[in-house]
N, C-alpha and C positions, 0 to 999 in steps of 0.2 A: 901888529902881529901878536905882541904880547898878550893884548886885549883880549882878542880871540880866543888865546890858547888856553886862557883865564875861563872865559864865557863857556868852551867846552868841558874844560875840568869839572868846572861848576854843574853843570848839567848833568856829566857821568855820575856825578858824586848821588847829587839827587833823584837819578834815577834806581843807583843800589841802592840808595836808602829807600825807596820807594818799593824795593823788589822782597829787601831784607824785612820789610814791615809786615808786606802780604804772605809771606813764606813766615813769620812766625806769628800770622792769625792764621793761619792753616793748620798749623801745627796745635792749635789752642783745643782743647775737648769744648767741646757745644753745651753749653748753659744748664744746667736741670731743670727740666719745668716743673712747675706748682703743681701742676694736678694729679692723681693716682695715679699709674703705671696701667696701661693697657691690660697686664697680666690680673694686676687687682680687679681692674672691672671683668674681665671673664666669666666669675661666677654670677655677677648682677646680668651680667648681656644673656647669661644660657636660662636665667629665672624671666629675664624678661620675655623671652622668645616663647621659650615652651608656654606662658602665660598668655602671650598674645596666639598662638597655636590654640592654645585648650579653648582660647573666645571663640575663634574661628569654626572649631571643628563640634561644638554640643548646641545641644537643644536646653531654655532657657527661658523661666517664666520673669520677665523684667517691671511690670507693673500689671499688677490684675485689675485695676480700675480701667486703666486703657487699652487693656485689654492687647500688651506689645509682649511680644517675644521676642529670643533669638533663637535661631535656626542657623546650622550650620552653612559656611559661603558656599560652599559647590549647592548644595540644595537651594539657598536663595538666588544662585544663577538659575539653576536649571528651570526656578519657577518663576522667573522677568523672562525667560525666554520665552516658556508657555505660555503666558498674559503680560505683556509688553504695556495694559490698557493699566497695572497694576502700579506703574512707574507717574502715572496721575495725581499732582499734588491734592489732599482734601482741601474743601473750603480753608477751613483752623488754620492748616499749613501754609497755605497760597499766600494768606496776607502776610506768613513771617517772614518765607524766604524766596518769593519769587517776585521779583521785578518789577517796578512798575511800569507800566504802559502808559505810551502817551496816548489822550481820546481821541475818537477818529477825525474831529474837527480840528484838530493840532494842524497849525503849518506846517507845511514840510522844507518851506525854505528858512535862511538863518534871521532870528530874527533882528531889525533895523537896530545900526549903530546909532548913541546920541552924540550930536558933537557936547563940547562942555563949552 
């Protein structure tokens, strides 16, 4: 009976310490983190915005050799919508960024495992 009463003491004890731990990491302020304060970046986030805005919204000679521009988005929408044919990769372009194809003589099933 003793044992017992030993076994629960023991328990209760451990469980306030358990409670008394959690309740003064609660109570602890939260770490400072390393990097500038949200408020510091502010003036970088409203330079970078109106920056990215002003790309968006002018007209724009980018290389006169190749002859690219930029035009503002609502206008390069309005004119993919008129000529959709416009959204056609050139030759130059095809080979950098569009996918290879497999040729039409490719299997189309998986082909043969070797045993070893």
């Amino acid at each position: 009976m003793r044992r017992l009463a030993l076994a629960i003491l023991a328990a209760a004890l451990l469980v306030a310490i358990a409670i008394v731990a959690l309740w003064q990491h609660r109570r602890r302020p939260p770490a400072e983190h390393e990097g500038p304060s949200l408020a510091a970046l502010a003036p970088e986030l409203a330079a970078e915005r109106s920056r990215a805005a002003d790309l968006l919204s002018r007209y724009q000679l980018v290389d006169a050799e190749k002859r690219r521009f930029r035009i503002p988005i609502e206008r390069a929408m309005a004119v993919i919508v008129d000529s959709p044919d416009l959204l056609v990769p050139t030759p130059a372009a095809s080979s950098v960024s569009a996918p290879a194809t497999a040729p039409a003589s490719a299997p189309t099933s998986a082909p043969e495992r070797r045993e070893r």
